[in-house]
C-alpha positions as a Markdown table, in Angstrom:
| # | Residue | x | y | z |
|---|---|---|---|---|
| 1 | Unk | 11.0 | -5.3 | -3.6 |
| 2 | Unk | 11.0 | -2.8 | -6.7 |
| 3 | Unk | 8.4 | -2.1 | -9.0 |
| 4 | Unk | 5.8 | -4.4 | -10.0 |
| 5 | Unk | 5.9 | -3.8 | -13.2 |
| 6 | Unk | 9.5 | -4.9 | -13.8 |
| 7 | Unk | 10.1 | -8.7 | -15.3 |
| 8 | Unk | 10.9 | -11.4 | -12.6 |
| 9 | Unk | 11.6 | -15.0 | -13.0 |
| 10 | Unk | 10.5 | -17.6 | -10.7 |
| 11 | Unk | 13.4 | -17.8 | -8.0 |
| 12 | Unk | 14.8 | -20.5 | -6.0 |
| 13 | Unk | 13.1 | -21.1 | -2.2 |
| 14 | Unk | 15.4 | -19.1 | -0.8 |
| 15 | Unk | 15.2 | -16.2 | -2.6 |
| 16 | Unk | 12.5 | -13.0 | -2.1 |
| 17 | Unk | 9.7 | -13.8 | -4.1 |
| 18 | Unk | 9.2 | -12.6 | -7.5 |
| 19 | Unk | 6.0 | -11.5 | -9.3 |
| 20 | Unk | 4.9 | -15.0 | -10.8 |
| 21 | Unk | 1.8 | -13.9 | -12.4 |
| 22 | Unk | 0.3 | -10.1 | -13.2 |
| 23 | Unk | 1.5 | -6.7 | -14.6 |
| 24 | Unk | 2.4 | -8.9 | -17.9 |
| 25 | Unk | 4.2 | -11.2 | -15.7 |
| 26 | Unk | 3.4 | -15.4 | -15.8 |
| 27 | Unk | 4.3 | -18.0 | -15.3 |
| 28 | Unk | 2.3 | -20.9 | -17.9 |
| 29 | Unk | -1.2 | -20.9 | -16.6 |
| 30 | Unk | -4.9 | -20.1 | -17.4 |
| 31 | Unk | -7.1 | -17.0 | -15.6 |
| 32 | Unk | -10.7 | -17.4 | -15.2 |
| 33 | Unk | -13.2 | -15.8 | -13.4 |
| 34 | Unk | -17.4 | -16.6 | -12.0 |
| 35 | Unk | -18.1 | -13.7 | -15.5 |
| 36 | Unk | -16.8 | -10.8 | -17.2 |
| 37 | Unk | -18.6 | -7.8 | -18.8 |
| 38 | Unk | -17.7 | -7.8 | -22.6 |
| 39 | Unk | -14.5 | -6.5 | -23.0 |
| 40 | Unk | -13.2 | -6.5 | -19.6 |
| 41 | Unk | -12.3 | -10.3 | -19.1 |
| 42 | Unk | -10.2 | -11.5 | -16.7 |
| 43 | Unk | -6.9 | -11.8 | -18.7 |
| 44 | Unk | -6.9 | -7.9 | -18.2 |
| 45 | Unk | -6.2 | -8.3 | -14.2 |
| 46 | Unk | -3.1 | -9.4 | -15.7 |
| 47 | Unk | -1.8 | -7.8 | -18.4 |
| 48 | Unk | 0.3 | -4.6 | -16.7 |
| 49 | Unk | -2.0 | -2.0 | -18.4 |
| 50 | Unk | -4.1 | -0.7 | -15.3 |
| 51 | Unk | -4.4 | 2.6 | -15.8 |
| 52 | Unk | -6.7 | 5.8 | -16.1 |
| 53 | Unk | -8.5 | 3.6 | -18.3 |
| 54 | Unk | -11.9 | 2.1 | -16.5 |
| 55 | Unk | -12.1 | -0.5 | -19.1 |
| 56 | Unk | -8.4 | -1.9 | -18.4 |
| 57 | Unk | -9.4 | -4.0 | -15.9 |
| 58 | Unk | -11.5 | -7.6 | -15.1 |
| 59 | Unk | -15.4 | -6.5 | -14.7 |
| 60 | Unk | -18.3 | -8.8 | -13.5 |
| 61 | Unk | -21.5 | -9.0 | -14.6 |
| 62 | Unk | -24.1 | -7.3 | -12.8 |
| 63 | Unk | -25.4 | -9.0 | -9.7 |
| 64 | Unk | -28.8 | -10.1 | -11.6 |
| 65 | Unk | -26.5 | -13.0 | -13.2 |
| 66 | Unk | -23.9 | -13.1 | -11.6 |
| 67 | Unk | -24.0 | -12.8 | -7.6 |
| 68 | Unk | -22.0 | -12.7 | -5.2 |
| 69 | Unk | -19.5 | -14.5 | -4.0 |
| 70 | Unk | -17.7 | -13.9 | -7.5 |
| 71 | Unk | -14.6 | -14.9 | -8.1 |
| 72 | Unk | -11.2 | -14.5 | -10.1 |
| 73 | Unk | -8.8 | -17.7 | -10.2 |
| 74 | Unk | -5.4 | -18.5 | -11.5 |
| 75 | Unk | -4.4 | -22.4 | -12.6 |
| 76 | Unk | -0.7 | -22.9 | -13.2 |
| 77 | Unk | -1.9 | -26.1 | -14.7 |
| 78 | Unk | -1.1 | -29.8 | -13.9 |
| 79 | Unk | 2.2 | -30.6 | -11.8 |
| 80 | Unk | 2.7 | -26.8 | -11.3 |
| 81 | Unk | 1.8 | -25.7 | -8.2 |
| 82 | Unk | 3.4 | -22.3 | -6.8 |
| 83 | Unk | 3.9 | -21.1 | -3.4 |
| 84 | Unk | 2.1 | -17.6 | -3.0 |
| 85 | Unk | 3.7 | -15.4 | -0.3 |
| 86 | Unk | 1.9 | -12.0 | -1.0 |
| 87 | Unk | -1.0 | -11.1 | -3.2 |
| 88 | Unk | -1.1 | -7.2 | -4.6 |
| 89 | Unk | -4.6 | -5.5 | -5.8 |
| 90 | Unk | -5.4 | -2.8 | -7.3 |
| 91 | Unk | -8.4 | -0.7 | -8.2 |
| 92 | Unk | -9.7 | -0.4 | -11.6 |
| 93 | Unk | -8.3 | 3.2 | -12.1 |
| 94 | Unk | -6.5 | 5.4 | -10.3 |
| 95 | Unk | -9.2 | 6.5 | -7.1 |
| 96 | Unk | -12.3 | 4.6 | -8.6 |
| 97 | Unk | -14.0 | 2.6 | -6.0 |
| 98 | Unk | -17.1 | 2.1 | -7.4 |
| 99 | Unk | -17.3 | -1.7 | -8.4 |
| 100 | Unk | -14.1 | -2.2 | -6.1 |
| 101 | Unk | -14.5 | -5.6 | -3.6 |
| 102 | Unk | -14.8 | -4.8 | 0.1 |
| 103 | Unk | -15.0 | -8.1 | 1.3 |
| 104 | Unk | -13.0 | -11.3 | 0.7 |
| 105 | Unk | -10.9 | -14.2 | 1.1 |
| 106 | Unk | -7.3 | -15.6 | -1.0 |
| 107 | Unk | -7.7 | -19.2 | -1.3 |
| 108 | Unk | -5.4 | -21.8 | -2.8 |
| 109 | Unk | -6.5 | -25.8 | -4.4 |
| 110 | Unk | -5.2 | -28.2 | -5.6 |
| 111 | Unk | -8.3 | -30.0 | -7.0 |
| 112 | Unk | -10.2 | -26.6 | -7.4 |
| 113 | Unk | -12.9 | -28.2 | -5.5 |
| 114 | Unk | -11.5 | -28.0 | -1.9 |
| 115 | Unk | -10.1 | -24.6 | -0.9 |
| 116 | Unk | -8.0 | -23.5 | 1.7 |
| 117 | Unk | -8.9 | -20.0 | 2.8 |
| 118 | Unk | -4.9 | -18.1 | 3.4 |
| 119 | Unk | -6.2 | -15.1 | 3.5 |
| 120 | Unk | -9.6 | -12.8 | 4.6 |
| 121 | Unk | -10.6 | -9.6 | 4.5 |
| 122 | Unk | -13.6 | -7.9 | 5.7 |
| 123 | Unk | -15.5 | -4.8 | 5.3 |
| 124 | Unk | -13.6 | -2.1 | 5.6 |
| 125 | Unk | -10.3 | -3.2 | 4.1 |
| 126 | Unk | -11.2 | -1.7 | 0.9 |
| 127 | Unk | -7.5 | -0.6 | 0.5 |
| 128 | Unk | -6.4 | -0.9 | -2.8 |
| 129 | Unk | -5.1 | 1.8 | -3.4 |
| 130 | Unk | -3.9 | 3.9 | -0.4 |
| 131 | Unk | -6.0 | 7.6 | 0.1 |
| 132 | Unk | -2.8 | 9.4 | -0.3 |
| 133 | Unk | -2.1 | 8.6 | -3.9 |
| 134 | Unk | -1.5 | 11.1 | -6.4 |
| 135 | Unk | -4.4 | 10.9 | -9.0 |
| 136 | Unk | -2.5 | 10.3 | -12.7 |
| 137 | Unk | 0.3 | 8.7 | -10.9 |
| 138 | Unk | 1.7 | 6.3 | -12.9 |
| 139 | Unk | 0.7 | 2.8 | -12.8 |
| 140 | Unk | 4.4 | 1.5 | -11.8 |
| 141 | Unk | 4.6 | 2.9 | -8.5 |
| 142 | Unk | 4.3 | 0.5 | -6.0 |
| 143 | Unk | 1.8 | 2.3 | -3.5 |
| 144 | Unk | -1.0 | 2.5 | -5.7 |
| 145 | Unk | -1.1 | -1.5 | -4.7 |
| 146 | Unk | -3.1 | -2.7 | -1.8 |
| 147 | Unk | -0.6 | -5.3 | -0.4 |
| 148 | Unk | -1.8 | -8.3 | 1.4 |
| 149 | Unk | 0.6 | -11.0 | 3.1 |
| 150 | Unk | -0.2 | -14.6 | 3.3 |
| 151 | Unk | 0.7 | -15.4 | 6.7 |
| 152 | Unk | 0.9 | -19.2 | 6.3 |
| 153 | Unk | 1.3 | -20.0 | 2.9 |
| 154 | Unk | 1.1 | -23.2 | 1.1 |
| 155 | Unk | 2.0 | -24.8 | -2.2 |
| 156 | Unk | -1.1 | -24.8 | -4.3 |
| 157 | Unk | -1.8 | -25.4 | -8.1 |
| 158 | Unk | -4.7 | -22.7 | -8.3 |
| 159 | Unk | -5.6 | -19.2 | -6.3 |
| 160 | Unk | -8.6 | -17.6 | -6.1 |
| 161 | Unk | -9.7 | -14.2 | -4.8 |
| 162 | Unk | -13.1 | -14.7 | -4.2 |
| 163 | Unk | -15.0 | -11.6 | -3.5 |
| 164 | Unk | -17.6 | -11.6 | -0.9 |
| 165 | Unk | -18.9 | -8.2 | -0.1 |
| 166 | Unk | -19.4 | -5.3 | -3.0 |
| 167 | Unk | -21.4 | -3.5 | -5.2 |
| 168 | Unk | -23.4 | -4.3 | -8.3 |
| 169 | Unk | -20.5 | -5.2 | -10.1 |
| 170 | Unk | -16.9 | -6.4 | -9.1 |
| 171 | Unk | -13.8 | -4.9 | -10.7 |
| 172 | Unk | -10.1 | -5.5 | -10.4 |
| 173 | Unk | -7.6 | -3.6 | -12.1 |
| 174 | Unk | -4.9 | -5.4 | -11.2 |
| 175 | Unk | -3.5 | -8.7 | -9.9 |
| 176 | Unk | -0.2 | -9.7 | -8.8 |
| 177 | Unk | 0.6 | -13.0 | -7.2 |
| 178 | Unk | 4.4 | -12.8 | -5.2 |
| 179 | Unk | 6.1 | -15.7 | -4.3 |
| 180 | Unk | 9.2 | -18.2 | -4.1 |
């Protein structure tokens, strides 16, 4: 797969999967999350801009309003539902942890009611970006993603990453959802 950053379209089944949503990627669909700090909405786990920028990413509110579990979902919208293969994360700069999840699970609905957990991660996996990485690298090398496979995926109309375990605050830098 090359770098995230460059512009896919979504491909036939067949195919390797493309990015279908993040890095400035999408494919028609709506991004909410449980709350955002001012200025760090959810729309920015999406955008491509991750960088040494703290602010360039999707921020929570503290845990006083908003506790956890918190979440950040993607909606294709109606009649649109999208096979997810893989799901990439990444930090909200290069090497910050604070705020980062450590805890959670990748779910897909089709009702957004009723979710089916495809993926779970538990303390511990706080991977997102791997120890090695040069700090300043730039944000379209591919190993400053945590990559997570979904072992059994399904087709679903919305995804979820709903964060379990954390700090204070939740922050994601990045999102990008893979698939065919």
């Amino acid at each position: 797969m090359g770098g995230v950053l460059q512009q896919a379209v979504l491909m036939g089944k067949d195919a390797e999967p493309a990015v279908l949503v993040g890095n400035g990627v999408g494919s028609p669909g709506t991004i909410t999350a449980s709350s955002s700090l001012t200025g760090v909405t959810p729309e920015r786990a999406v955008d491509g801009l991750n960088s040494l920028d703290n602010l360039n990413a999707w921020i929570s509110e503290p845990a006083g309003t908003d506790p956890l579990p918190r979440w950040l979902k993607y909606d294709f919208g109606d009649g649109n539902g999208k096979t997810i293969s893989e799901y990439w994360l990444m930090r909200r700069a290069f090497g910050a942890t604070q705020w980062t999840p450590t805890e959670w699970t990748f779910d897909g609905s089709n009702d957004d009611s009723s979710w089916t957990t495809l993926d779970t991660k538990a303390s511990g996996s706080n991977a997102l970006i791997p120890e090695g990485s040069v700090v300043g690298a730039t944000d379209t090398q591919d190993e400053n993603f945590g990559k997570f496979t979904i072992s059994v995926p399904g087709l679903y109309r919305y995804y979820r990453l709903n964060v379990t375990g954390g700090s204070t605050y939740t922050a994601v830098g990045e999102l990008v959802l893979y698939g065919v």
